[in-house]
BAFI-3210 file (N, C-alpha, C; in Angstrom, 3 decimals, decimal comma, padded with zeros to 6 digits):
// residues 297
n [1|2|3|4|5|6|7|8|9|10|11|12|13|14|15|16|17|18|19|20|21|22|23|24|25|26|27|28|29|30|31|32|33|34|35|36|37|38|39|40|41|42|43|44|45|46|47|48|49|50|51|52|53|54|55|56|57|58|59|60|61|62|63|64|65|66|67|68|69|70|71|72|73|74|75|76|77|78|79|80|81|82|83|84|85|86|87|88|89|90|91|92|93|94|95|96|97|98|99|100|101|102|103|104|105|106|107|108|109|110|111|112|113|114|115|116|117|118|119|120|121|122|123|124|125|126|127|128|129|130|131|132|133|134|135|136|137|138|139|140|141|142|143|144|145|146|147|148|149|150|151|152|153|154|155|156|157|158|159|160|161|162|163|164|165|166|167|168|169|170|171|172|173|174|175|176|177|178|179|180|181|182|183|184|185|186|187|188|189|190|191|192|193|194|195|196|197|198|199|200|201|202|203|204|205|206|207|208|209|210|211|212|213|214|215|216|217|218|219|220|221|222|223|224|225|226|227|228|229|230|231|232|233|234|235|236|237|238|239|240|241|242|243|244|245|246|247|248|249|250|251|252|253|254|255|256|257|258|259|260|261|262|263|264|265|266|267|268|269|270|271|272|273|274|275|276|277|278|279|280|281|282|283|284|285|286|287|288|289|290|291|292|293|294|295|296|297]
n.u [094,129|096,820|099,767|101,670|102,134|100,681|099,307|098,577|096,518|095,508|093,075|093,699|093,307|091,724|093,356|094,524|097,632|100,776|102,912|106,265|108,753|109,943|107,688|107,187|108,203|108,451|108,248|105,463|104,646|104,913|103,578|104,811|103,920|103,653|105,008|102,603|101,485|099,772|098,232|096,329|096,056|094,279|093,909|094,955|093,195|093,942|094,385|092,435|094,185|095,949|098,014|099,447|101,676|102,725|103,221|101,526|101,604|101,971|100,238|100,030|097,705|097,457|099,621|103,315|105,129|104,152|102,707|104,817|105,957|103,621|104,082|104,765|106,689|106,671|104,211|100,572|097,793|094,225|091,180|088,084|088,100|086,110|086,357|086,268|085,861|083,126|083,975|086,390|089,570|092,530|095,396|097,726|100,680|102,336|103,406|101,252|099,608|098,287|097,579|096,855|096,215|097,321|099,086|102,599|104,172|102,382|101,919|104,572|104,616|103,074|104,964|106,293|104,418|103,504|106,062|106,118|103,898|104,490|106,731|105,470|103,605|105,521|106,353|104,068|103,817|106,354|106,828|104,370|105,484|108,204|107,414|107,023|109,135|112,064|114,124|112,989|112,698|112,242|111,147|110,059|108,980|107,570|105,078|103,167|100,199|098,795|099,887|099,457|096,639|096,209|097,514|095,889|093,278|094,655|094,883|092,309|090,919|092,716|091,438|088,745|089,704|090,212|088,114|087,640|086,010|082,845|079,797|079,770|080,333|081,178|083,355|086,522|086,555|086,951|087,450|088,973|090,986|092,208|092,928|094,937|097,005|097,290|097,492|095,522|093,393|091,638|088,081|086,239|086,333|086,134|088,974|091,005|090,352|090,913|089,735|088,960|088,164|088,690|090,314|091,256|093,339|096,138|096,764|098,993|098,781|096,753|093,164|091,175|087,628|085,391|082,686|079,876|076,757|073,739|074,766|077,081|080,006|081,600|083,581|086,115|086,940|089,843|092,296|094,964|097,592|095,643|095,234|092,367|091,705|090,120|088,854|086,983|084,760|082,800|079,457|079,005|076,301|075,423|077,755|079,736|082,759|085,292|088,285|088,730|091,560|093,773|096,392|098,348|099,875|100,132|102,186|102,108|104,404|105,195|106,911|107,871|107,539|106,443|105,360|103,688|103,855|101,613|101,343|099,564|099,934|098,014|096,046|094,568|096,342|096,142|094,420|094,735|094,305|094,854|095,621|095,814|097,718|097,982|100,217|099,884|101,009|101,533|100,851|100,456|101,795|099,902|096,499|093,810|092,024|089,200|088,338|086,625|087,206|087,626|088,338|091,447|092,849]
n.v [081,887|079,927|077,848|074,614|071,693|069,705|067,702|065,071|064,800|064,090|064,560|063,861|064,152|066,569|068,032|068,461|069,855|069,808|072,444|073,816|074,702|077,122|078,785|080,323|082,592|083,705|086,627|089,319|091,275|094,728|097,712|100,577|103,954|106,703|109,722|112,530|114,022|115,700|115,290|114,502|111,817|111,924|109,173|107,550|105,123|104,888|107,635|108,270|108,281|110,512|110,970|110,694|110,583|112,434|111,448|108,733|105,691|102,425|099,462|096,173|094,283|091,268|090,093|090,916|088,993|086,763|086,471|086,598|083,773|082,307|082,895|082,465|082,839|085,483|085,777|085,963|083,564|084,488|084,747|085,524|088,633|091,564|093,126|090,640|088,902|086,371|083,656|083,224|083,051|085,357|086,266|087,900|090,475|089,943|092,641|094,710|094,198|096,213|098,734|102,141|102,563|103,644|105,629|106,339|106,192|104,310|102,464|101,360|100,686|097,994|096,656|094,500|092,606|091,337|090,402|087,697|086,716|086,057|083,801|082,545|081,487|080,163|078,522|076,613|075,106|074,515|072,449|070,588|069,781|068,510|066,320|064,525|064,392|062,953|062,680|063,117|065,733|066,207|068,737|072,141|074,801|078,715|081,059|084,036|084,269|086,621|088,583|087,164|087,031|089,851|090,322|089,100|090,769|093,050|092,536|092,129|094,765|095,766|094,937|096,206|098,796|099,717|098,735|095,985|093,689|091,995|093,671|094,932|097,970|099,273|101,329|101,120|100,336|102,247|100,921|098,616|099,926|100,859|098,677|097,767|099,733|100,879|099,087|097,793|095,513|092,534|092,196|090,234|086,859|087,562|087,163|085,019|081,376|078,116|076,050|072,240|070,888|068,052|068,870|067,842|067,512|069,261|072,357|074,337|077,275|080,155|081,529|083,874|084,612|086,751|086,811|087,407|088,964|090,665|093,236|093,342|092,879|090,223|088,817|086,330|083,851|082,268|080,588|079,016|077,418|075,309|075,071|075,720|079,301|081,086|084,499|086,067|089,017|088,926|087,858|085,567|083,943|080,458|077,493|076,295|077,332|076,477|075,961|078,001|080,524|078,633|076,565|075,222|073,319|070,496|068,206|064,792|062,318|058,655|058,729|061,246|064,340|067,655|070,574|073,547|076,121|077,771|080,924|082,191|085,132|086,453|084,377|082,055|079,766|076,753|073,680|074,276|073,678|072,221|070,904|068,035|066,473|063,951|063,305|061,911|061,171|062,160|063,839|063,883|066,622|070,010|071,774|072,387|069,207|069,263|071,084|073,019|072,016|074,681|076,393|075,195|075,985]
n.w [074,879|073,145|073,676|072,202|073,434|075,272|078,079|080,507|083,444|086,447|089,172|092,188|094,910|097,132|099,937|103,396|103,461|104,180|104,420|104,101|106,310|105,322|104,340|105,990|105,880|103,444|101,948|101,342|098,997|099,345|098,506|097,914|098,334|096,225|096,165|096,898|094,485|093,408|090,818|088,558|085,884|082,911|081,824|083,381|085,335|087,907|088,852|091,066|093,149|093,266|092,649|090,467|087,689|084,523|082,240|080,078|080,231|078,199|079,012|079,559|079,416|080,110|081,321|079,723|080,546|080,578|078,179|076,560|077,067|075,808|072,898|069,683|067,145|067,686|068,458|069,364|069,775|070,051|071,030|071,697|072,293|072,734|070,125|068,398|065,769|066,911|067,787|066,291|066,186|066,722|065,389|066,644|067,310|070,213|071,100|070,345|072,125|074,547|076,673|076,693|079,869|082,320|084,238|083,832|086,486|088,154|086,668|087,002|089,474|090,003|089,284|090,261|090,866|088,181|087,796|089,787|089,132|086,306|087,591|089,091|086,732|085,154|086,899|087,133|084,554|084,246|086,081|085,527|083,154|083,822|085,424|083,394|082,233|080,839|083,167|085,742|088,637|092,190|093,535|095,278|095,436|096,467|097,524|097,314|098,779|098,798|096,866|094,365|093,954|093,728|091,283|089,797|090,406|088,830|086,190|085,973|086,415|083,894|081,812|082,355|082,123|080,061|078,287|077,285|078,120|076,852|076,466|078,682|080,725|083,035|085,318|086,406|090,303|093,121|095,645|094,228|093,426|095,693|096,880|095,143|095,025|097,853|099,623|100,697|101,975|100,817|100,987|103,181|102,691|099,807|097,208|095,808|095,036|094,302|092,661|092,518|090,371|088,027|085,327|082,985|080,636|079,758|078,535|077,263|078,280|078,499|080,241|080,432|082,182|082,448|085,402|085,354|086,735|086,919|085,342|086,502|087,301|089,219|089,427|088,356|086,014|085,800|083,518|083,995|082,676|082,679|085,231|087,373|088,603|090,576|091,028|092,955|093,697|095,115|095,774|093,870|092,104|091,897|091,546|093,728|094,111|094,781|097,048|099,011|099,335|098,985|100,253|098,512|095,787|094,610|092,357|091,297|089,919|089,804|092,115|092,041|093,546|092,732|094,207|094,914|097,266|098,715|100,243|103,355|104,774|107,125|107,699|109,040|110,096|110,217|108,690|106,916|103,205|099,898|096,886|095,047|092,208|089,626|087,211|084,146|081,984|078,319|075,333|072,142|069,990|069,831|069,275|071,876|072,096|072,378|070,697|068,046|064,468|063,236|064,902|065,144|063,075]
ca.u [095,327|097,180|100,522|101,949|102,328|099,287|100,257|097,173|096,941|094,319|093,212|093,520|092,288|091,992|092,962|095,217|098,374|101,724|103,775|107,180|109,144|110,278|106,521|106,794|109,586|108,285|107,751|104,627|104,540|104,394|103,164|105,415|103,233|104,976|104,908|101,996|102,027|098,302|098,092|095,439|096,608|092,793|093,767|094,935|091,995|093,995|094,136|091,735|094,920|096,547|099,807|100,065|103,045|102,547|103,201|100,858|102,204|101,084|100,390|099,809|096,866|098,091|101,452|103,973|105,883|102,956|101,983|106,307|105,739|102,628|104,142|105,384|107,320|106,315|102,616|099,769|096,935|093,621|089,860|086,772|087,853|085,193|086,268|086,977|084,813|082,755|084,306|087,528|091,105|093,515|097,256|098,104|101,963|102,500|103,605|100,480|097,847|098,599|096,319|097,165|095,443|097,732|100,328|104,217|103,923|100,938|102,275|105,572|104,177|102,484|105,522|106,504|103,284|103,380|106,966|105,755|102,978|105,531|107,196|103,994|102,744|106,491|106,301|103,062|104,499|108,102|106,423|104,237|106,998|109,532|107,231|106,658|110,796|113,543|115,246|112,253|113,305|111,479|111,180|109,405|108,491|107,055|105,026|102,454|098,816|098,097|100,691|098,786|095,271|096,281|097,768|094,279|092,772|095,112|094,272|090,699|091,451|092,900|090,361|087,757|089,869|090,648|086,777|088,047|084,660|082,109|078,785|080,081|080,697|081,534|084,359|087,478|085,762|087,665|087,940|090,198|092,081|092,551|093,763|096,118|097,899|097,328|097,929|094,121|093,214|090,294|086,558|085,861|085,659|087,304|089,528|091,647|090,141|091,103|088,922|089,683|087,586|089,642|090,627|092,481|094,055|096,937|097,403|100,157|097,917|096,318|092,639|090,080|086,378|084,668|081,415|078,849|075,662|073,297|075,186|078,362|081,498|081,863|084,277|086,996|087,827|091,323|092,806|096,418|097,961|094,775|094,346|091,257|091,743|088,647|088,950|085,808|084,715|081,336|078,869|078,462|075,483|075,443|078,020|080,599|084,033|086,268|088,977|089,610|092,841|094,557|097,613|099,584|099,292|101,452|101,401|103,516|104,712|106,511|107,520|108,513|106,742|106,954|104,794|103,979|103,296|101,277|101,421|098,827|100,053|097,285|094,711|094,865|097,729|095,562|093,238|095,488|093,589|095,425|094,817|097,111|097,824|099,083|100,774|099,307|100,897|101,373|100,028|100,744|101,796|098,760|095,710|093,079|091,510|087,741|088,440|086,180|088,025|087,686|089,556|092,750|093,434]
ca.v [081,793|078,478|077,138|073,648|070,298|068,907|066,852|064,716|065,255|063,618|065,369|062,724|064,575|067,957|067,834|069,377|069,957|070,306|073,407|073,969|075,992|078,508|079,530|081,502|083,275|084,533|088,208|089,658|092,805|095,623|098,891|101,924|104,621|107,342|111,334|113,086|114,519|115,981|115,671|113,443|111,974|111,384|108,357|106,793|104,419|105,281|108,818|109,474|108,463|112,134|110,956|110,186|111,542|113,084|110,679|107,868|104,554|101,215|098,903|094,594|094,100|090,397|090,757|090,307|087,660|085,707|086,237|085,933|082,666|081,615|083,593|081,949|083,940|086,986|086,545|084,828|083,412|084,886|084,456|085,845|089,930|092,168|093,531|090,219|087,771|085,606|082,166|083,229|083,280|086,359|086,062|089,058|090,558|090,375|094,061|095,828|094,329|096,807|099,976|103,486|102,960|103,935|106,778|105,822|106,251|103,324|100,900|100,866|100,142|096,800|095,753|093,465|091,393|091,092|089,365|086,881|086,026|084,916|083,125|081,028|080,244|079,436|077,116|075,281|074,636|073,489|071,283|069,549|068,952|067,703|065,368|063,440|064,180|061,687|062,485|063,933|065,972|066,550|070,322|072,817|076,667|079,139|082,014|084,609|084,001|087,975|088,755|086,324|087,498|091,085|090,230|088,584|092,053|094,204|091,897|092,580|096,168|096,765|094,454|096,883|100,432|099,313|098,208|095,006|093,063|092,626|093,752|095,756|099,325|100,142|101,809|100,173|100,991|102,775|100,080|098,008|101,003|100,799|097,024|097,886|100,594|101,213|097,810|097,689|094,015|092,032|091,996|088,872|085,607|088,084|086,835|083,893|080,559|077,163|074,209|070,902|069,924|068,055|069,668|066,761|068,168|070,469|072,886|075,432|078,328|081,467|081,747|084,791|084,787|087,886|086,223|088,521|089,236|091,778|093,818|093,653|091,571|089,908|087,921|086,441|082,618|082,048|079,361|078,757|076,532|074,581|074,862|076,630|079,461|082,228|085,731|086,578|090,387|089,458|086,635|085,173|082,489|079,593|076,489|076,755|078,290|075,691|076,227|079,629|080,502|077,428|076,344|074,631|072,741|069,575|067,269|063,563|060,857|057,698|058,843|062,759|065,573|068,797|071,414|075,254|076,125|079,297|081,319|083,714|085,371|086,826|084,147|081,062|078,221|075,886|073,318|074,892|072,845|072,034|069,930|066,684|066,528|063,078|063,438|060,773|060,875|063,084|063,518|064,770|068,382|070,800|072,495|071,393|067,774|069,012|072,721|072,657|072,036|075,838|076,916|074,891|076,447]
ca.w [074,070|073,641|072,838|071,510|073,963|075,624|078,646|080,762|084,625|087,092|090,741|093,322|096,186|097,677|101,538|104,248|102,712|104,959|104,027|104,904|107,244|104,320|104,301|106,855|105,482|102,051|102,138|100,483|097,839|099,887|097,599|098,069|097,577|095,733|096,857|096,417|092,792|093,411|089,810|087,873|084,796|082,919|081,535|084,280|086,059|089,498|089,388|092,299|094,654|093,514|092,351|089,218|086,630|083,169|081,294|080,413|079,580|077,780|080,037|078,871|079,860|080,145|081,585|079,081|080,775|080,422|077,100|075,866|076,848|075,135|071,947|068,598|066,348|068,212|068,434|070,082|069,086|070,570|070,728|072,747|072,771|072,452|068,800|067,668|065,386|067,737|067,613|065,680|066,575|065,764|065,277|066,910|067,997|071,958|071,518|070,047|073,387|075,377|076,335|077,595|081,083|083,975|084,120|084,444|088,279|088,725|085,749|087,517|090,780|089,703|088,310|090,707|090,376|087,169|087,646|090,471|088,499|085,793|088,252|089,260|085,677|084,594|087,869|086,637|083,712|084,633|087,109|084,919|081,758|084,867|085,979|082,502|081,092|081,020|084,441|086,787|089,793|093,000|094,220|096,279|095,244|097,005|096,935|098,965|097,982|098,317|095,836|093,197|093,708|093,743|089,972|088,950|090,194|088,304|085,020|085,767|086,072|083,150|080,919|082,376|082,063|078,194|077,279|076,763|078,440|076,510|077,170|080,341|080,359|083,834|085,068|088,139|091,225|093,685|096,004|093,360|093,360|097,167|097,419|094,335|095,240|098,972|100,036|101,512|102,361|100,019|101,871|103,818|101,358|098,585|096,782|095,068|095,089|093,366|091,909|092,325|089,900|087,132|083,931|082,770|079,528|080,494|077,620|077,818|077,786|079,693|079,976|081,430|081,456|083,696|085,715|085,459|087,309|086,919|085,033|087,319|087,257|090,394|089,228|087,025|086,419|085,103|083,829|084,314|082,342|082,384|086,506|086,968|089,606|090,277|092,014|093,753|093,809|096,054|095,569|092,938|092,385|091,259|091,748|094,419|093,684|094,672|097,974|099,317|099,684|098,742|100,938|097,893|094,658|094,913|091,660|091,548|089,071|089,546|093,331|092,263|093,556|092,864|094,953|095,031|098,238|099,205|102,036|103,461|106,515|107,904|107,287|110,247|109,510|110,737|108,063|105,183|102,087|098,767|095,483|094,394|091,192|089,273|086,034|083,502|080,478|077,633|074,139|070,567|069,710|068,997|070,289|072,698|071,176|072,203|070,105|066,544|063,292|062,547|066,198|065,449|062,272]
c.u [096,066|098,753|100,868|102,114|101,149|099,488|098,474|097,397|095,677|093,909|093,286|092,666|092,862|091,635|094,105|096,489|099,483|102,869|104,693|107,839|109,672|109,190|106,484|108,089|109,438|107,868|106,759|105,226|103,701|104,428|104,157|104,814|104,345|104,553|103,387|101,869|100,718|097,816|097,579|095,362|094,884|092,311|094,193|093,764|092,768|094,519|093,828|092,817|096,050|097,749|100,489|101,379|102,282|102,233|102,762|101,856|101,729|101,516|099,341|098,841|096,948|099,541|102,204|104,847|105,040|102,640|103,270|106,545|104,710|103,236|104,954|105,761|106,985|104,979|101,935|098,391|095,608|091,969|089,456|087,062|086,771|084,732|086,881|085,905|084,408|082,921|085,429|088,203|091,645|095,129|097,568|099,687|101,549|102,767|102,647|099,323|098,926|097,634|097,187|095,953|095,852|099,619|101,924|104,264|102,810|101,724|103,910|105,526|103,570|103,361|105,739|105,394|103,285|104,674|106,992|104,818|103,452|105,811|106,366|103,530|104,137|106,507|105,196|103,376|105,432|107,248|105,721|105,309|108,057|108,717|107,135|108,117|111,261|113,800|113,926|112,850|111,638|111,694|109,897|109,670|107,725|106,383|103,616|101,382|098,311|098,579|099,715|096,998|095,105|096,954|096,197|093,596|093,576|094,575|092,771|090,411|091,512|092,110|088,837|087,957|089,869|089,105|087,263|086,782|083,604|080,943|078,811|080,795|081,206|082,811|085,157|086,888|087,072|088,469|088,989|091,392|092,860|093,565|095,055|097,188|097,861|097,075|096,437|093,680|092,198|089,271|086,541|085,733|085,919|088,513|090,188|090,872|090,363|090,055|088,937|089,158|088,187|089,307|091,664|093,579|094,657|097,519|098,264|099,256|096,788|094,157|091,758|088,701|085,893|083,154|080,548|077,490|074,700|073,962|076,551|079,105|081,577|083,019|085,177|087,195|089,085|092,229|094,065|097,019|097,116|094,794|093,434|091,412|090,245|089,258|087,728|085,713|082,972|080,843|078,633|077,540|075,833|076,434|079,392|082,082|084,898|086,920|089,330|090,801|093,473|095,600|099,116|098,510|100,515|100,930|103,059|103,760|105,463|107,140|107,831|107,223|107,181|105,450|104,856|103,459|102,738|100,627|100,571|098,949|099,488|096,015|095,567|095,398|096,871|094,667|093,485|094,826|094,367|095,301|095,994|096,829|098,615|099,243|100,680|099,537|101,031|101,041|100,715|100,942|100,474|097,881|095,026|092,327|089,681|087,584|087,457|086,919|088,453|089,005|090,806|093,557|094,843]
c.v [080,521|078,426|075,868|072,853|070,506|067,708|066,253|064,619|064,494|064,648|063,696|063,051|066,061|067,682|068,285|069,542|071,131|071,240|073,001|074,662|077,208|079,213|080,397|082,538|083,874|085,880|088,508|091,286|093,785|096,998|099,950|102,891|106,000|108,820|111,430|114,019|115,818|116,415|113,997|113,079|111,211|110,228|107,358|106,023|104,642|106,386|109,354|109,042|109,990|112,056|110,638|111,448|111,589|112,578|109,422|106,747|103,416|100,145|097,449|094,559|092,514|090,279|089,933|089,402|086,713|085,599|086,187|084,417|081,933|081,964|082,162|082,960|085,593|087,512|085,568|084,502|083,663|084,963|085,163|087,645|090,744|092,447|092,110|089,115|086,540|084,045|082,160|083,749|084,720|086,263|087,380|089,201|091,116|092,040|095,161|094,921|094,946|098,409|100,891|103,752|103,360|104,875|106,142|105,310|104,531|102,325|100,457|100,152|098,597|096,038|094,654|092,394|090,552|090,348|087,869|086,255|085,538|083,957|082,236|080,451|079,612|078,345|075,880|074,540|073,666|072,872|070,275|068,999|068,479|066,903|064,449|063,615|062,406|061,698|063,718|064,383|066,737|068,239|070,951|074,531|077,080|080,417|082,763|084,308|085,466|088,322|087,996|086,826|089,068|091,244|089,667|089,736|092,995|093,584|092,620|094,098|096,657|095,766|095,568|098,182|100,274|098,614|097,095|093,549|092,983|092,358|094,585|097,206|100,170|100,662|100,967|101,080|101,350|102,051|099,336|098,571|101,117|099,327|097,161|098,381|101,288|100,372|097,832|095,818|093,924|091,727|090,630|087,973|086,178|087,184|085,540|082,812|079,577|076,007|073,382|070,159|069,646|068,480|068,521|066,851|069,133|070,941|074,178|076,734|079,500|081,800|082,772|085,303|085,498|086,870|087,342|088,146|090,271|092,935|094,173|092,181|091,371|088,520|087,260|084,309|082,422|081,143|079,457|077,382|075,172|074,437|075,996|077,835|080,255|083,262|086,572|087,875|090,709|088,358|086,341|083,993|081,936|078,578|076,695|076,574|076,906|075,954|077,446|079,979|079,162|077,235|075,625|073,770|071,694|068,451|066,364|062,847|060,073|058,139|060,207|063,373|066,489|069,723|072,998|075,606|077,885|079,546|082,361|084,265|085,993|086,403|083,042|079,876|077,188|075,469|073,722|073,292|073,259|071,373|069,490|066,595|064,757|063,082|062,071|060,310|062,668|062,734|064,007|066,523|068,940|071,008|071,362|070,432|068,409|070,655|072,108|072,626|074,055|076,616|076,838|075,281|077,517]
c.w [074,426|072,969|072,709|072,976|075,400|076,699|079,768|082,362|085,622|088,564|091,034|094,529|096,325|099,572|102,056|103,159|104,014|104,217|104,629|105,819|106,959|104,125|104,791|107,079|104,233|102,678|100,255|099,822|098,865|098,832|098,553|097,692|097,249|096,722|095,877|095,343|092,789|091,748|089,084|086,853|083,801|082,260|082,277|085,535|087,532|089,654|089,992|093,057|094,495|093,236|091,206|088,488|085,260|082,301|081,566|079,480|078,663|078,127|079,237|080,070|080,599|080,522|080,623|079,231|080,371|078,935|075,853|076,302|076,534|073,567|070,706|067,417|066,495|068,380|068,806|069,567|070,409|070,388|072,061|072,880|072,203|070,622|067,488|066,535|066,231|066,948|066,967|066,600|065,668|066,568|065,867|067,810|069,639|071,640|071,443|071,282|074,720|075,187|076,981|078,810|082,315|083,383|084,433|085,517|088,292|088,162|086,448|088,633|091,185|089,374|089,095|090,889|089,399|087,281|088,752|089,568|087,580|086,466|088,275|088,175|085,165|085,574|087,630|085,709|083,368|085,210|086,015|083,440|082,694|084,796|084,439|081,520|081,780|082,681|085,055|087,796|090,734|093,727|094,511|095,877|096,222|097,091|097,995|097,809|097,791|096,962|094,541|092,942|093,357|092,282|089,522|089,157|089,425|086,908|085,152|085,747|084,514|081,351|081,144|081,849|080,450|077,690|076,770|077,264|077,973|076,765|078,766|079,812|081,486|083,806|086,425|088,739|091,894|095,227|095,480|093,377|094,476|097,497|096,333|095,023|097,052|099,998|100,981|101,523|101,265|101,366|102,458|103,133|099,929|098,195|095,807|095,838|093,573|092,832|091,867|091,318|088,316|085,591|083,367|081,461|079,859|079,092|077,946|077,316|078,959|079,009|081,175|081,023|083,043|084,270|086,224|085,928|087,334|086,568|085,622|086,866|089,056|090,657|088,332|087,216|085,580|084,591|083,511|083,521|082,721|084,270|086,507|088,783|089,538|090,939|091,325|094,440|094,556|096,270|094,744|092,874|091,625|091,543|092,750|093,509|094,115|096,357|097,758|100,066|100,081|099,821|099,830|096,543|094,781|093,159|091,715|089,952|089,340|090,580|093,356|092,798|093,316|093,506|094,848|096,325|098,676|100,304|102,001|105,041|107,388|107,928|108,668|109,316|109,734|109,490|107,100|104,191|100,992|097,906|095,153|093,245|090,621|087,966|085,265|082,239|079,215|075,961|073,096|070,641|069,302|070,389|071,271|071,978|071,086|071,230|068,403|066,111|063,306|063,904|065,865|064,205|062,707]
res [x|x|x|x|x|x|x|x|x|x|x|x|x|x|x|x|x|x|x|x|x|x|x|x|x|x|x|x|x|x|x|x|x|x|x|x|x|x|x|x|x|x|x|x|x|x|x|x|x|x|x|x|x|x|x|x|x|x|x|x|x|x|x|x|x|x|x|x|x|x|x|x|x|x|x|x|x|x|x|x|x|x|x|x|x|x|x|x|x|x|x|x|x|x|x|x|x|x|x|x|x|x|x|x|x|x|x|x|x|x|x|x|x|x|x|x|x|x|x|x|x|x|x|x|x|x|x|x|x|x|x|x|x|x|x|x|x|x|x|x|x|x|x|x|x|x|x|x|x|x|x|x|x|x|x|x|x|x|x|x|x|x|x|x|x|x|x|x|x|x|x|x|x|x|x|x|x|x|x|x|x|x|x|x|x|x|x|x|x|x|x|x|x|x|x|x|x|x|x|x|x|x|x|x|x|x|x|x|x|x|x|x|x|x|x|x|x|x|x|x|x|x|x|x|x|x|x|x|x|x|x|x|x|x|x|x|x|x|x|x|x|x|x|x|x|x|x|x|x|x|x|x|x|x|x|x|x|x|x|x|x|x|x|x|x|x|x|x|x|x|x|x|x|x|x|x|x|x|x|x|x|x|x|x|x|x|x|x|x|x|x|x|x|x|x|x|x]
***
C-alpha cells in the first residue's frame, strides 16, 4: 500500500553506531497478563492461554495507526491479498480490514504495540520530510527493539489467524502465542533484522511479504516506509538477512541528523551496528517510478 511524495535516500555505510545515554532508560512493553477467565473464546488464535472474554473483537490486521496514515479520503490502496486479482490494486476503506481473530481481552493487550509501532513509522517518515524541508532540524528518538519485533509478530499473527497468506493454511503456533502474550523471549537469532542494502526510492508506504519454505513461513520482510526490515521465525535459506538487532537508523543532509536509536536490553551493548542514511533529494508527487502503467492507476 502506498501514498503520495517520493523522496530519494542513499546508504552510506552500516557500522557501529553510538547511542545515547537515554537508551538505557527506555522501558520495554511489559504484557500484563489478565486473571484467569479459564474460558476459550474459539475464535480467538490465543485461547490456549485460558483467559480470554466473551466477546470477540475486530482486530486491524495492519494496525490502524499505520494504515490512517497511508489513507486518502478514508481508504487505501492495496495489492497482493489472497482474494484479490493477481497484480491489481483495491481501493478499499481502512475500517472494513479488520478480522474477528482475538477476543476483547488479547486485542486490548497488544494495544500498546500497535501504538509504538505508530510512533516508529511516523518517525521514519518525519525524519526523512525534515531532512529535505525548508528549515531542517536535528533530533534523536528512541525506542526498545523487542517492542518492534513483537509488533511484526503480532502482524504475522493475525495475517495467518484471518487466511490472509496465500497458499498457506496453517494455523499461529503456540509459541507466537507465548512471546505475545506471556512476554517469552524470541529463540536465539529470532527476530528483527535490518538491510542495509539500498532501497533508494522512499515511498510513503507499508509493505509485507511472508518467506516461505517448505510449506512454512519462517519469515516476514517488511518494508517501512521503503526501509526494508525482516523478522526471522528460524532459518531461512538463501541470501543473508541483513543486521540483527540493529542499534539505530541515523539518516543526514546538509549537516542535520536525525536518528532512531534502538535499545535491546538484554542483548550485549557492545559492537551495536546501525545503517546511515543520506537524504538526496526529492521527486514529483505519485507512485513508485518502476510500478507498471496498470499499478498506478
Amino acid at each position: 500500500m502506498w501514498s503520495i511524495d517520493t523522496i530519494f535516500r542513499e546508504v552510506v555505510s552500516q557500522n557501529y553506531i553510538e547511542t545515547s545515554s537515554m537508551a538505557n532508560k527506555i522501558k520495554c512493553i511489559q504484557i500484563q497478563k489478565p486473571g484467569n477467565t479459564r474460558y476459550q473464546h474459539e475464535k480467538c488464535y490465543a485461547k490456549g492461554t485460558g483467559n480470554c472474554s466473551t466477546k470477540i473483537s475486530g482486530e486491524h490486521v495492519i494496525s490502524h495507526v499505520i494504515l490512517r496514515s497511508l489513507e486518502k479520503n478514508g481508504k487505501v490502496k492495496i495489492i497482493g491479498l489472497p482474494w484479490q486479482k493477481k497484480g491489481h490494486f483495491g481501493l478499499l476503506p481502512t475500517n472494513t480490514l479488520k478480522s474477528n481473530i482475538l477476543c476483547s481481552t488479547h486485542n486490548s493487550i497488544l494495544s500498546e504495540f500497535d501504538s509504538e509501532m505508530g510512533r516508529f513509522f511516523k518517525t521514519l517518515i518525519d525524519n526523512d520530510q525534515n531532512l529535505i524541508s525548508a528549515k531542517p532540524e536535528s533530533n534523536i528518538a528512541h525506542f526498545c527493539g523487542y517492542d518492534l519485533e513483537r509488533w511484526m509478530l503480532k502482524v504475522l499473527c493475525g495475517f495467518i489467524a484471518s487466511n490472509q497468506i496465500a497458499n498457506f493454511s496453517g494455523t499461529v503456533k503456540d509459541l507466537y502465542v507465548d512471546i505475545l502474550f506471556n512476554n517469552m523471549p524470541f529463540p536465539h537469532n529470532w527476530g528483527l533484522y535490518i538491510s542495509p542494502l539500498p532501497l533508494t526510492q522512499i515511498d510513503h508506504s507499508f509493505g509485507f511479504m511472508p518467506l516461505m519454505e517448505n510449506g512454512d513461513v519462517l519469515g516476514v520482510e517488511f518494508l517501512l516506509n521503503n526501509v526494508r526490515f525482516y523478522l526471522l521465525l528460524g532459518t531461512p535459506g538463501g541470501p543473508s538477512f541483513g543486521m540483527y538487532h540493529p542499534a539505530g537508523i541515523e539518516s543526514a543532509n546538509n549537516g542535520f541528523k536525525r536518528r532512531i536509536e534502538i535499545y535491546w536490553p538484554n542483548d550485549s551493548q557492545e559492537n551495536l551496528q546501525g545503517i546511515y542514511l543520506h537524504s538526496t533529494g526529492k521527486t514529483s508527487k505519485g507512485p513508485p517510478r518502476e510500478w507498471p502503467d496498470e499499478w498506478k492507476q
